[in-house]
C-alpha positions as CSV (number, residue, x, y, z in Angstrom):
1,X,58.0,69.0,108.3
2,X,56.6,70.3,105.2
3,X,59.4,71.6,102.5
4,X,59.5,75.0,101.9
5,X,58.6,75.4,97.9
6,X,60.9,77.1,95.8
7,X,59.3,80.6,95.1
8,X,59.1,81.0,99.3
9,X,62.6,80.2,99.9
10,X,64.3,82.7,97.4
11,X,63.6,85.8,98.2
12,X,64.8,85.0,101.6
13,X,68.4,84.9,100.4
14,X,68.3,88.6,98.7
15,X,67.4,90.0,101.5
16,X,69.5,88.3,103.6
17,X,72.4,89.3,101.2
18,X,71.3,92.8,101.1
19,X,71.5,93.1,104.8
20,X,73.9,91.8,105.5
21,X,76.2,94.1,103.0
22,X,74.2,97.1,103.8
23,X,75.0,96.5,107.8
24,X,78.4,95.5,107.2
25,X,79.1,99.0,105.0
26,X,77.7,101.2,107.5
27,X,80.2,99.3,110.0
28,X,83.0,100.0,107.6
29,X,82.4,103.3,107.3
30,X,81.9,103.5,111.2
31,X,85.3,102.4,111.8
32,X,87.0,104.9,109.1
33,X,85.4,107.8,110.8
34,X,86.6,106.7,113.7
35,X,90.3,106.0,112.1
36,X,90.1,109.5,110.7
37,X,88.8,111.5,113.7
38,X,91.0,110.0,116.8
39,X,93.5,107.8,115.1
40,X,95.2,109.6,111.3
41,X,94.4,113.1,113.4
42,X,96.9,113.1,115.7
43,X,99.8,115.1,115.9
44,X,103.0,114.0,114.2
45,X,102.2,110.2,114.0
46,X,98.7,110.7,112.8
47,X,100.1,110.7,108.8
48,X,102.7,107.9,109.6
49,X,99.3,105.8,111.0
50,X,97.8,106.8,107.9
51,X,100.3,106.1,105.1
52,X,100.7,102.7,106.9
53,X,96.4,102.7,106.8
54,X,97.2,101.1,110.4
55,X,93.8,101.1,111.1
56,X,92.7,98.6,108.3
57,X,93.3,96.1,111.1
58,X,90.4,97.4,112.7
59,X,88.3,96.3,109.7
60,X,89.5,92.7,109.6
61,X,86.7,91.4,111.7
62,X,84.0,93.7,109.4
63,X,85.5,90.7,106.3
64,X,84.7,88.3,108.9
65,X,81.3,88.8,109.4
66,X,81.1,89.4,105.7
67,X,82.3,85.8,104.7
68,X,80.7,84.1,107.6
69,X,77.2,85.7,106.9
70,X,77.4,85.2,103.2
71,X,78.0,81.7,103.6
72,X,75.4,81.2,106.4
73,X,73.0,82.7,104.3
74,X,73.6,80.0,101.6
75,X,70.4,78.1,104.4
76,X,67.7,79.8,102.0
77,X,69.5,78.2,98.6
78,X,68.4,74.9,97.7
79,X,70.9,72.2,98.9
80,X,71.8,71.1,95.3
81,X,72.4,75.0,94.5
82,X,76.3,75.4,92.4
83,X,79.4,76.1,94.7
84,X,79.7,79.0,91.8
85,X,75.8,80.8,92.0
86,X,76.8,80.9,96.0
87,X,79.8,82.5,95.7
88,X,78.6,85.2,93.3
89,X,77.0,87.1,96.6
90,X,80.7,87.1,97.7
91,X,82.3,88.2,94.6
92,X,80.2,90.9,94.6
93,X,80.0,92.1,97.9
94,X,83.8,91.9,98.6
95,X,84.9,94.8,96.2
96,X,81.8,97.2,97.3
97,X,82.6,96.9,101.4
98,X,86.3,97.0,100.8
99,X,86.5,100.1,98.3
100,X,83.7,101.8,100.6
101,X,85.6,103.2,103.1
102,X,88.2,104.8,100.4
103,X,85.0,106.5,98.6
104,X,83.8,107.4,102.2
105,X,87.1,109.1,102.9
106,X,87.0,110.7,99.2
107,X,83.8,111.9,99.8
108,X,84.5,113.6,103.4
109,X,88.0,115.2,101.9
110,X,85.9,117.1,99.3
111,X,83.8,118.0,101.6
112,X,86.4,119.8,103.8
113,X,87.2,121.5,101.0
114,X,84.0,122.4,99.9
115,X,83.2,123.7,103.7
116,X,86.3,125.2,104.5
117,X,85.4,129.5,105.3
118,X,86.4,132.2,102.9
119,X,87.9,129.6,100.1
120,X,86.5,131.7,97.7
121,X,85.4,129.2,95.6
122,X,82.2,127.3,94.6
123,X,81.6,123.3,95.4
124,X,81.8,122.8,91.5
125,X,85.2,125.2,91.4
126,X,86.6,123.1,94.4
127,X,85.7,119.7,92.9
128,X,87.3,120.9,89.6
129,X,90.1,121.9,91.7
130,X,90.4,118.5,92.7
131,X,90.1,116.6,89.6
132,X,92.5,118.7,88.2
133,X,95.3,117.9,90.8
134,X,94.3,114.4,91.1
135,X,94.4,114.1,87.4
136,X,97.8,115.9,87.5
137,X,99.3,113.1,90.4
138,X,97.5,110.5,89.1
139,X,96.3,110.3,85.3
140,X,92.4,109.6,86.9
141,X,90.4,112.1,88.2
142,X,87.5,111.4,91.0
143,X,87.2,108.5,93.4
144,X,89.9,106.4,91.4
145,X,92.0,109.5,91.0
146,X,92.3,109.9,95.2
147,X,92.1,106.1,95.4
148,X,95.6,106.1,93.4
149,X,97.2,109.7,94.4
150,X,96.9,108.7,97.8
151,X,99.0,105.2,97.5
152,X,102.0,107.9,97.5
153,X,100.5,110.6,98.9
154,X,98.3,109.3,102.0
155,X,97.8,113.1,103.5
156,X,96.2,115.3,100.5
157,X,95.6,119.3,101.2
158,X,92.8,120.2,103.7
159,X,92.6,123.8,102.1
160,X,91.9,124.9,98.6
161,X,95.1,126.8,98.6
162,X,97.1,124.0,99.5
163,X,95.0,122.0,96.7
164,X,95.8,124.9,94.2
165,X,100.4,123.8,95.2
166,X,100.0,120.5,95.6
167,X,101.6,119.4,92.6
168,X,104.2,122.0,92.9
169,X,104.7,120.9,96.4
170,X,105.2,117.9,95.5
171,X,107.5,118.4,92.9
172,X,109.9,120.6,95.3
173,X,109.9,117.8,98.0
174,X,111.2,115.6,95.1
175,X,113.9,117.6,94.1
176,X,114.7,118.6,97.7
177,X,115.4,114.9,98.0
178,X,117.2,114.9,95.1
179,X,119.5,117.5,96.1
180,X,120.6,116.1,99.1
181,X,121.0,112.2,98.2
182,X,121.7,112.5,94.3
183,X,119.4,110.0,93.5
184,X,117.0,111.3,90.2
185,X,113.6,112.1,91.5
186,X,111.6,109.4,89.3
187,X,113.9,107.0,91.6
188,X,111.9,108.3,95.0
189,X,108.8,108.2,92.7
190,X,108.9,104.6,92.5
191,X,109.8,104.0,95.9
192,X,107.0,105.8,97.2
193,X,104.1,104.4,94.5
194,X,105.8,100.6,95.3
195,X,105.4,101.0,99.0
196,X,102.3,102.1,99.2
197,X,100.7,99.4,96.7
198,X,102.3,97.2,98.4
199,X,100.8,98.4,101.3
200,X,97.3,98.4,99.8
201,X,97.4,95.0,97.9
202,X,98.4,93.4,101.4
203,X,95.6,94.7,103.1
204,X,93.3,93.5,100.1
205,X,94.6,90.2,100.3
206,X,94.1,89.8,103.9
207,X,90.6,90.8,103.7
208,X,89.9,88.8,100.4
209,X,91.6,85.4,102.2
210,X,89.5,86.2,105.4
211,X,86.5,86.8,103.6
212,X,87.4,83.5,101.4
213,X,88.0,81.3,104.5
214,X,85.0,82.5,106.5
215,X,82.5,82.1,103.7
216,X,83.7,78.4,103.4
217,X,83.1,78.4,107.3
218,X,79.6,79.9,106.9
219,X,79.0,76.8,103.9
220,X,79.9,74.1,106.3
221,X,77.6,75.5,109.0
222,X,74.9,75.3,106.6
223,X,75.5,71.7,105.3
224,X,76.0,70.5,109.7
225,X,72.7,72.0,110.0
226,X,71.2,70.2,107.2
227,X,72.8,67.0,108.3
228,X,71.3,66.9,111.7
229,X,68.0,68.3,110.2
230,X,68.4,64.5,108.3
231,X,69.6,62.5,111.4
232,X,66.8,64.2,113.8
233,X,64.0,65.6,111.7
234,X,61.8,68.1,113.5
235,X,58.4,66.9,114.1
């Protein structure tokens, strides 16, 4: 069989790459709208699901099919290609599926508030609004603003009202607290921020080990199939 010259085999791996991140996002995203509408809706346990972000699980296999196709697609590199220059797919991939589903859920909060009837305000007012109590929760406004507000505070207001007293809700569940255990607020502060990072940083982990361990998988399928491509050539 005749080698495949450089210039053919290339932009086979792009694309490959591209496809495989593109179909593994929309899965992501898939599975949060799903989390959101029948699983973090429920009644009472729906915000306990969702400080826990329970239905991360869900998205371990998504990190598995990311690392396994990654690696598999390392078949349209040339053999002698750098263990670094394959991994670079995988390096960046990981951070854009992971952090998807969080700018997915940003995204659809913002525009609840935008849609919700007689709020009396524009989309730019509302998304003002936002940065504002985000900024206020957080010290970052936008996508890393909810990313971080939401580590302690995992249900965020649904109306623009509620937007406009969150901050001063918050600070009167604090001193409630305070009142009846006589423990200083910044104490519950912490306690909340630490679990949920801790939280977070476990779930990254998982998916960053799976996606490590099944890219490695996907690079030894490719080398087998290069071995027996040596031991029985095709005619």
């Amino acid at each position: 069989m005749r080698p495949l010259s450089l210039p053919s085999v290339l932009p086979r791996y792009p694309l490959t790459v591209i496809t495989i991140i593109a179909i593994l996002i929309g899965l992501r995203l898939l599975l949060t709208g799903l989390a959101d509408l029948y699983g973090y809706s429920l009644p009472i346990v729906g915000g306990w699901l969702k400080s826990l972000e329970i239905m991360e699980i869900l998205n371990i296999p998504v990190f598995v099919l990311l690392g396994l196709g990654l690696g598999a697609a390392c078949w349209h590199l040339p053999s002698k290609t750098a263990l670094g220059w394959k991994c670079l797919a995988l390096v960046l991939a990981f951070p854009l599926v992971f952090f998807s589903s969080y700018a997915f859920r940003y995204h659809l909060w913002l525009a609840h508030l935008i849609n919700q009837p007689g709020t009396g305000a524009s989309s730019q007012e509302v998304v003002r609004l936002s940065n504002l109590a985000l900024q206020q929760e957080s010290g970052h406004q936008g996508f890393w603003g909810y990313y971080c507000t939401t580590v302690k505070m995992p249900v965020l207001p649904d109306t623009v009202a509620d937007l406009r007293r969150m901050t001063t809700e918050q600070q009167w569940f604090r001193s409630e607290l305070t009142r009846f255990s006589g423990v200083e607020p910044g104490i519950f502060s912490l306690i909340f921020t630490g679990a949920g990072w801790a939280i977070r940083v476990f779930y990254l982990l998982v998916a960053l080990l799976t996606s490590v361990i099944y890219f490695f998988k996907g690079l030894s399928w490719v080398g087998l199939q290069r071995l027996q491509r040596l031991v029985h050539p095709r005619p």
